[in-house]
LOVO-960840 format. One line per 4 residues: their letters; for each residue x, y, z of C-alpha. Coordinates in nm, 2 decimals, padded with zeros to 4 digits. Last residue first. Layout:
<atoms>
A	X,Y,Z; ...
</atoms>
This chain:
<atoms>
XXXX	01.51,-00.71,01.02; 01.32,-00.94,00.87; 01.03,-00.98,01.14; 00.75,-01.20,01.04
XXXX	00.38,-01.20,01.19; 00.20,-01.50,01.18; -00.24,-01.51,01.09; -00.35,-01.82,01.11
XXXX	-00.34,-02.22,01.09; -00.42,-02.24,00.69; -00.19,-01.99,00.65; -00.15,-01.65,00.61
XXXX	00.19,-01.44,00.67; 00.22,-01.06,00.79; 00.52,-00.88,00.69; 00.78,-00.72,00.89
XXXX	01.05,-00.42,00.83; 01.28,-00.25,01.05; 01.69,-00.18,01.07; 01.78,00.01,01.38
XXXX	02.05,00.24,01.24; 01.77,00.29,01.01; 01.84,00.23,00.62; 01.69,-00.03,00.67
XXXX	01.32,00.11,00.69; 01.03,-00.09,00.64; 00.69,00.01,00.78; 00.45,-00.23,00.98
XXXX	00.18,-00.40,00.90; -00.15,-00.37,01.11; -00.38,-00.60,01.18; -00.75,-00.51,01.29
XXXX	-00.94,-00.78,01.43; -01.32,-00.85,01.49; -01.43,-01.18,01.69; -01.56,-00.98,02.01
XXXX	-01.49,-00.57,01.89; -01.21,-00.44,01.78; -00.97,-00.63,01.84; -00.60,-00.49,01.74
XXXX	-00.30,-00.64,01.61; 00.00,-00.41,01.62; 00.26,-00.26,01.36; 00.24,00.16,01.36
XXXX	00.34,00.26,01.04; 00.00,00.41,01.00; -00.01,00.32,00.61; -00.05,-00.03,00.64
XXXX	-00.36,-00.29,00.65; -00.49,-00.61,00.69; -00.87,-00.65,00.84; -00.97,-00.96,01.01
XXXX	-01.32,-01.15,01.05; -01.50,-01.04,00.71; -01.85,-01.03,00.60; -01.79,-00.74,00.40
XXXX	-02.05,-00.50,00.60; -01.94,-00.65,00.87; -01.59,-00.59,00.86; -01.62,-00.22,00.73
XXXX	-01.86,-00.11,00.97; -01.67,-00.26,01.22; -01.35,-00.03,01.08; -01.56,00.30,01.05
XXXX	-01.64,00.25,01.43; -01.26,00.26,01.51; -01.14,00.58,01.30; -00.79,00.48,01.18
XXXX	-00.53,00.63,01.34; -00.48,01.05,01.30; -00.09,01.14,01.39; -00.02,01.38,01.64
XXXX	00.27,01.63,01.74; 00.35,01.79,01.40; 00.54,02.00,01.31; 00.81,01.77,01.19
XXXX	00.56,01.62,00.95; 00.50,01.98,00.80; 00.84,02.03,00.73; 00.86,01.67,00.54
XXXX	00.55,01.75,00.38; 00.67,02.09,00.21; 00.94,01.89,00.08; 00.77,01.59,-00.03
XXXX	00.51,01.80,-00.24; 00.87,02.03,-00.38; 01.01,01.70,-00.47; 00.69,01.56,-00.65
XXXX	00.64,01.91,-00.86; 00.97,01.80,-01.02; 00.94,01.51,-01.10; 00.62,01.61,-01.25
XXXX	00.80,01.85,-01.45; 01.07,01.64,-01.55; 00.82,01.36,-01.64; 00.64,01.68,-01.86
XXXX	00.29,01.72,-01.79; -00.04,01.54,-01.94; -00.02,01.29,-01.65; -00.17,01.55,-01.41
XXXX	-00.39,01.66,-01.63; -00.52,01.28,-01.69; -00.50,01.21,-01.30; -00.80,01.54,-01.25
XXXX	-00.96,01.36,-01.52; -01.00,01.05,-01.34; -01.09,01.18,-01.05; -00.90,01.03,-00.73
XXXX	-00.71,01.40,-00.67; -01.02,01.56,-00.61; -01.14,01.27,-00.37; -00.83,01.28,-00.20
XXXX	-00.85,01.60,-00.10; -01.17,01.57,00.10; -01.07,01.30,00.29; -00.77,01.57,00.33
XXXX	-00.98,01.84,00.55; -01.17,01.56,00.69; -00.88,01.39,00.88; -01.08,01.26,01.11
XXXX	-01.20,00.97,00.90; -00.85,00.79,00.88; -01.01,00.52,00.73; -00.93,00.57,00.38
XXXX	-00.56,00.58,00.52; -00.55,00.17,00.55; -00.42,00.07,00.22; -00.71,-00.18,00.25
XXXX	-00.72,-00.58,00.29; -01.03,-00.70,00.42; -01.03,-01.12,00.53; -01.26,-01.40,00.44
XXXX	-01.18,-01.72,00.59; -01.20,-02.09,00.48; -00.88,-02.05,00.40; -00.86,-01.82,00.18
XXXX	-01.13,-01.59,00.08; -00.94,-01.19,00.05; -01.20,-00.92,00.06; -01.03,-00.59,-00.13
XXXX	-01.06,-00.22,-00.03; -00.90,-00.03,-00.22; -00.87,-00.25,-00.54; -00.59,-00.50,-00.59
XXXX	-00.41,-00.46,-00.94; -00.24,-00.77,-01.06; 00.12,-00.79,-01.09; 00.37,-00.93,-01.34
XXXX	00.56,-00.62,-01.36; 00.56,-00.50,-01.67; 00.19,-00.57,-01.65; 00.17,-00.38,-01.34
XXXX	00.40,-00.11,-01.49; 00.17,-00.05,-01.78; -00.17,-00.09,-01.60; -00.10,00.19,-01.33
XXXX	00.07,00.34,-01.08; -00.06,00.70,-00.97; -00.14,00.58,-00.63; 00.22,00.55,-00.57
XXXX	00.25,00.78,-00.23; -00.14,00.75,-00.08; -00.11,00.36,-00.13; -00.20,00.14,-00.46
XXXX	-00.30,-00.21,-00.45; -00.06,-00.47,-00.58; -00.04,-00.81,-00.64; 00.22,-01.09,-00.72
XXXX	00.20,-01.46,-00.76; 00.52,-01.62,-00.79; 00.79,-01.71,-00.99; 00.77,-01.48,-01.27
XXXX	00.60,-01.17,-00.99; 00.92,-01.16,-00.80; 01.14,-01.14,-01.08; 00.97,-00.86,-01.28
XXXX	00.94,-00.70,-00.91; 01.31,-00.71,-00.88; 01.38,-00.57,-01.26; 01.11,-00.31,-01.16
XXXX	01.24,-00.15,-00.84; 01.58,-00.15,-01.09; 01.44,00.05,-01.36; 01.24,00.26,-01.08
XXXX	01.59,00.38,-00.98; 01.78,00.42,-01.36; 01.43,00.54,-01.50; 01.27,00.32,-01.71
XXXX	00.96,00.32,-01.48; 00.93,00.70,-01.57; 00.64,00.66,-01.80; 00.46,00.43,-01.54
XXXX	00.38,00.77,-01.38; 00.44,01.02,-01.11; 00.58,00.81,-00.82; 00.59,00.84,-00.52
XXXX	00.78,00.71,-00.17; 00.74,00.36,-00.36; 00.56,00.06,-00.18; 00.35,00.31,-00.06
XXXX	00.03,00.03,-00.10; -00.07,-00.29,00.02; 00.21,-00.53,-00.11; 00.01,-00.86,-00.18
XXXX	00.27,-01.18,-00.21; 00.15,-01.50,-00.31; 00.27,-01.88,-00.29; 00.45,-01.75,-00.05
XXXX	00.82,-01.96,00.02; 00.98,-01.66,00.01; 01.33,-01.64,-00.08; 01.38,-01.46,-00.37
XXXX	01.12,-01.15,-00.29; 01.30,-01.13,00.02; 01.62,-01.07,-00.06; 01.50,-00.83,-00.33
XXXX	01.29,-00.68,-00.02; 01.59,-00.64,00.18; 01.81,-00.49,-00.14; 01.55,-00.21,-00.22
XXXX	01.55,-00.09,00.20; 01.96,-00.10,00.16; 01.92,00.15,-00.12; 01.70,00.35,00.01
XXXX	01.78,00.69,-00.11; 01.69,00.64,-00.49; 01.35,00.62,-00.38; 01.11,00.33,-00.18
XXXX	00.85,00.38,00.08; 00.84,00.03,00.21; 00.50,00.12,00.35; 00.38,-00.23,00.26
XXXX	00.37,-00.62,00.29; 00.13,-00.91,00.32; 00.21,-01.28,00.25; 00.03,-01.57,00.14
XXXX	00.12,-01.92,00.20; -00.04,-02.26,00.12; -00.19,-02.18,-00.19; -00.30,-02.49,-00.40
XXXX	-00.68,-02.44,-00.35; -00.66,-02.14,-00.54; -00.71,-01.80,-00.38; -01.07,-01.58,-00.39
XXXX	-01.04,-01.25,-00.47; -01.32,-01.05,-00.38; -01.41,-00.69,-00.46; -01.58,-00.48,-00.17
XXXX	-01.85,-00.21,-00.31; -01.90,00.13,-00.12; -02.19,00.26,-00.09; -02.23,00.37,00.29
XXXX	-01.89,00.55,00.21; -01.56,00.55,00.41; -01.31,00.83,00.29; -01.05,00.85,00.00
XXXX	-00.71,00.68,-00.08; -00.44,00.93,00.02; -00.34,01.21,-00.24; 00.03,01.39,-00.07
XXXX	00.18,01.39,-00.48; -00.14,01.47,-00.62; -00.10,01.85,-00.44; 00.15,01.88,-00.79
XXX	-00.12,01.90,-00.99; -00.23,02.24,-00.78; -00.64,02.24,-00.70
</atoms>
């Protein structure tokens, strides 16, 4: 296994084992917000500024971005960097005035402890059961679900070990950097190739929900916004992408109240 195959790692497959950590939020919330797939690098500039607008304005008491907030990224040793410099000075803002989490996606799982707490974030585990409101929701990066994908399911649980990430993180910046660009280069050429994209595998969803006791999952990653029942009182909501660097700007999030689930459009 190359290190630089790290750069395409997804979060791994559905297992009959797996364990759901709960957050629970304080009585005083009155807004939460869900975000993700904003995909950020030094080449979405306009994409950076929407979210800082956003970040300042808010009235969330929380905000969870679900993962891919950055295109990649190869280690909290490069969040000095002139780009991530200024990805963080927004965050740091964000996360002084508010509460901020963050649970990582198949681009920035590689973010860790140091920038979090630069940051002012918390870590969210993949998955995570959200109680608020009386409700108890699933939040996931979404792309652990994609069960038909076996060939990279089984990627991702290579690239997930921690001493596989320690190799990784052994290298150079400049030489992670630079095994990033060739990843996303080789995926771009394969994405144009392309004719279908794997959605998340129905049955694996239910199993999900009920085995977490949870009426709604949140997720990202397909970059294909919807809300979908699965099955009588089980939802699937899906954020969507950002991208205003489109002649057609996009980018939503998802806000929870106490009266339900709104979607947003900022663009």
């Amino acid at each position: 296994m190359k290190l630089s195959e790290a750069i395409e790692a997804r979060p791994g497959p559905a297992s009959a084992s797996l364990e759901f950590d709960e957050l629970t939020a304080p009585p005083e919330w009155r807004r939460i917000e869900f975000l993700s797939d904003l995909h950020l690098s030094p080449q979405t500039p306009a994409t950076l500024a929407a979210l800082t607008r956003h970040l300042q304005e808010t009235s969330a008491d929380a905000v969870m971005l679900l993962g891919d907030v950055f295109e990649v990224w190869v280690g909290d040793d490069g969040r000095f960097d002139a780009f991530e410099a200024d990805c963080l000075k927004v965050l740091r803002a964000a996360g002084a005035r508010l509460k901020l989490y963050f649970m990582a996606g198949n681009r920035d799982f590689l973010l860790g402890a140091e920038m979090l707490a630069d940051c002012g974030a918390q870590g969210l585990s993949d998955p995570t059961v959200l109680c608020a409101f009386g409700q108890r929701w699933l939040l996931t990066h979404g792309d652990a679900l994609c069960l038909a994908d076996k060939a990279y399911q089984s990627f991702r649980a290579q690239v997930r070990n921690p001493a596989w990430q320690a190799q990784f993180l052994n290298q150079p910046l400049e030489v992670r950097r630079a095994l990033a660009q060739q990843m996303r280069n080789g995926s771009k050429a394969q994405q144009a190739m392309q004719e279908h994209w794997e959605d998340l595998d129905q049955a694996a969803c239910i199993a999900w929900l009920k085995a977490s006791n949870c009426v709604g999952m949140i997720h990202g990653h397909t970059h294909r916004p919807a809300e979908h029942q699965l099955s009588p009182g089980l939802h699937r909501h899906v954020l969507s992408d950002w991208d205003f660097e489109a002649e057609q700007a996009r980018g939503d999030v998802l806000r929870l109240r106490q009266s339900g689930l709104r979607r947003i459009a900022l663009a």
